[in-house]
C-alpha positions as CSV (number, residue, x, y, z in Angstrom):
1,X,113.4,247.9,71.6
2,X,113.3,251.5,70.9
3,X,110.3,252.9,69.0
4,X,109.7,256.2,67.3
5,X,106.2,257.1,65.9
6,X,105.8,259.4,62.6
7,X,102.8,260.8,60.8
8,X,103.7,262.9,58.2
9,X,106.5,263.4,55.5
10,X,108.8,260.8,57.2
11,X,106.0,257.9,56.6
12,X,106.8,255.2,54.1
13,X,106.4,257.2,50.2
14,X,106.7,260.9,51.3
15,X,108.8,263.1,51.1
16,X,111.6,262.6,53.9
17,X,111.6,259.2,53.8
18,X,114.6,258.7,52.2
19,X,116.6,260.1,54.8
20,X,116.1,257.2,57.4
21,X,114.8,254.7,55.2
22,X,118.1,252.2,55.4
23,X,117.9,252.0,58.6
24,X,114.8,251.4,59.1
25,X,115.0,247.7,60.5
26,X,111.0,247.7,61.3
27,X,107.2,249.4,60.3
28,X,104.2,248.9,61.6
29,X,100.8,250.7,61.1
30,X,100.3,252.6,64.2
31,X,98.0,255.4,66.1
32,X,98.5,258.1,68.4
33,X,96.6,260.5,70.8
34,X,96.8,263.8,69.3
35,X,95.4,266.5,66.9
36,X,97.1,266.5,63.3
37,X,97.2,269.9,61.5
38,X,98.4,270.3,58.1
39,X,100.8,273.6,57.8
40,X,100.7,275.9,55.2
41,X,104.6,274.8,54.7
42,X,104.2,271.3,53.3
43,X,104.4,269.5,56.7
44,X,101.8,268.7,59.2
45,X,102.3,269.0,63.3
46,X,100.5,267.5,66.2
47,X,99.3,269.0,69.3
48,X,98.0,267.4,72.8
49,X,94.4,266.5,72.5
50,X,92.1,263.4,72.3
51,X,92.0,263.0,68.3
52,X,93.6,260.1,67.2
53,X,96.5,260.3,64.7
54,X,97.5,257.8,61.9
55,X,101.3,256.7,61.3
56,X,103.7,254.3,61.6
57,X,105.9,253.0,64.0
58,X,109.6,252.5,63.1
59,X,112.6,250.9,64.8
60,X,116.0,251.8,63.4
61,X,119.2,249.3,63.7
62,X,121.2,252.5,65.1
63,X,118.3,254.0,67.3
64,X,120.8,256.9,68.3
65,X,121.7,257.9,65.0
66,X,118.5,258.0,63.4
67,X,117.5,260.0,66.4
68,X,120.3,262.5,65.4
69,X,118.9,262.7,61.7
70,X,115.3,263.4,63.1
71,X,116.5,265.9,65.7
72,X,117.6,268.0,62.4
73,X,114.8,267.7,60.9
74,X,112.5,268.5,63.4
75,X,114.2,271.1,64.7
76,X,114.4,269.7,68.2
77,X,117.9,270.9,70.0
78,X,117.2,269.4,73.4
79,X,114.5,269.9,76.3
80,X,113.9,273.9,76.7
81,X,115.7,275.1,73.6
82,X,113.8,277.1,71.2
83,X,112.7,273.8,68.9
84,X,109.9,273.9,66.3
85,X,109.0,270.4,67.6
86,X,109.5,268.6,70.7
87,X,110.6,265.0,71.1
88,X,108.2,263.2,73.8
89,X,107.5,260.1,74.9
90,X,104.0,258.3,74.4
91,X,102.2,255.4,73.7
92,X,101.1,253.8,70.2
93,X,97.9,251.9,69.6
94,X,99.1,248.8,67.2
95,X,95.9,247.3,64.9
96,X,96.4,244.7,67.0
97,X,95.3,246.7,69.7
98,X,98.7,246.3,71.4
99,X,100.3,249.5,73.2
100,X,103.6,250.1,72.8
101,X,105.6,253.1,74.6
102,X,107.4,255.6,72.0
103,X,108.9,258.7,71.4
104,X,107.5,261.0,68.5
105,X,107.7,264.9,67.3
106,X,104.9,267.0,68.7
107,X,104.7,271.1,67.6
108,X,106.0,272.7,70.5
109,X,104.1,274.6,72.9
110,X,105.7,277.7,72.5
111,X,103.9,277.7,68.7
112,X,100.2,276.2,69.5
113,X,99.0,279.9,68.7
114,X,100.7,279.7,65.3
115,X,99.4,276.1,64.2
116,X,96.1,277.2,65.6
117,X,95.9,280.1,63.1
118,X,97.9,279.0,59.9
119,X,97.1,275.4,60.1
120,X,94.3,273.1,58.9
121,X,92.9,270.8,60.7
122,X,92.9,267.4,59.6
123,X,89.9,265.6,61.8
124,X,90.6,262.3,60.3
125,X,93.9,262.1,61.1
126,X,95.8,260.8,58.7
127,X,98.2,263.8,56.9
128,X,99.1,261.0,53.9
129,X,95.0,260.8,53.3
130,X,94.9,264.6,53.4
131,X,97.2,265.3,51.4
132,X,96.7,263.3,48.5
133,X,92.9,264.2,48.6
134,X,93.5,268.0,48.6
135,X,97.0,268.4,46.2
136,X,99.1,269.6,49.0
137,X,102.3,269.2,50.6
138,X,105.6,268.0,49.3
């Protein structure tokens, strides 16, 4: 079974949710390794590091073709293309304390500089938390 980790607007109630929401065939609350920043554009990004970021984990009936939808709207067009995010491969903490291999969005490289100096970030890791505490974001 094919997992893909999110942990912003694509989580359960925000904003993107809608656009892969029937076919969604699974959710579970989840964690990453990472640091979360929230963007001054309505979105939050993760970077490498050893925070931990709060999300769920999704499996899709047509794995491919939600991968397509997500690909647009991340931005990803394939390893070294010029993509905002980049589609990698990790590992999700369960609350069951289960690890489970999956693939998520992570701001690309390339822009570390630009996340660094525009965005905020989030230390507890949630972007859902953040957001509703401080009024922003979709």
């Amino acid at each position: 079974m094919a997992y893909i980790f999110v942990y912003g607007t694509l989580r359960s109630g925000q904003y993107y949710h809608h656009l892969i929401e029937k076919q969604i065939q699974s959710i579970q609350k989840a964690t990453v390794e990472g640091l979360l920043f929230d963007l001054p554009y309505g979105y939050p990004a993760v970077i490498e590091g050893t925070g931990r970021v709060v999300g769920e984990l999704f499996t899709f009936e047509n794995h491919q073709q939600a991968l397509c939808i997500l690909d647009e709207l991340e931005d990803y067009h394939g390893p070294g293309k010029d993509n905002e995010y980049e589609r990698i491969e990790t590992l999700a903490t369960l609350d069951t304390g289960q690890h489970v291999p999956c693939q998520m969005y992570v701001y690309s490289a390339s822009k570390e500089a630009l996340i660094k100096e525009k965005g905020i970030f989030v230390s507890h890791g949630d972007w859902v938390l953040w957001k509703s505490s401080n009024g922003n974001g979709f």
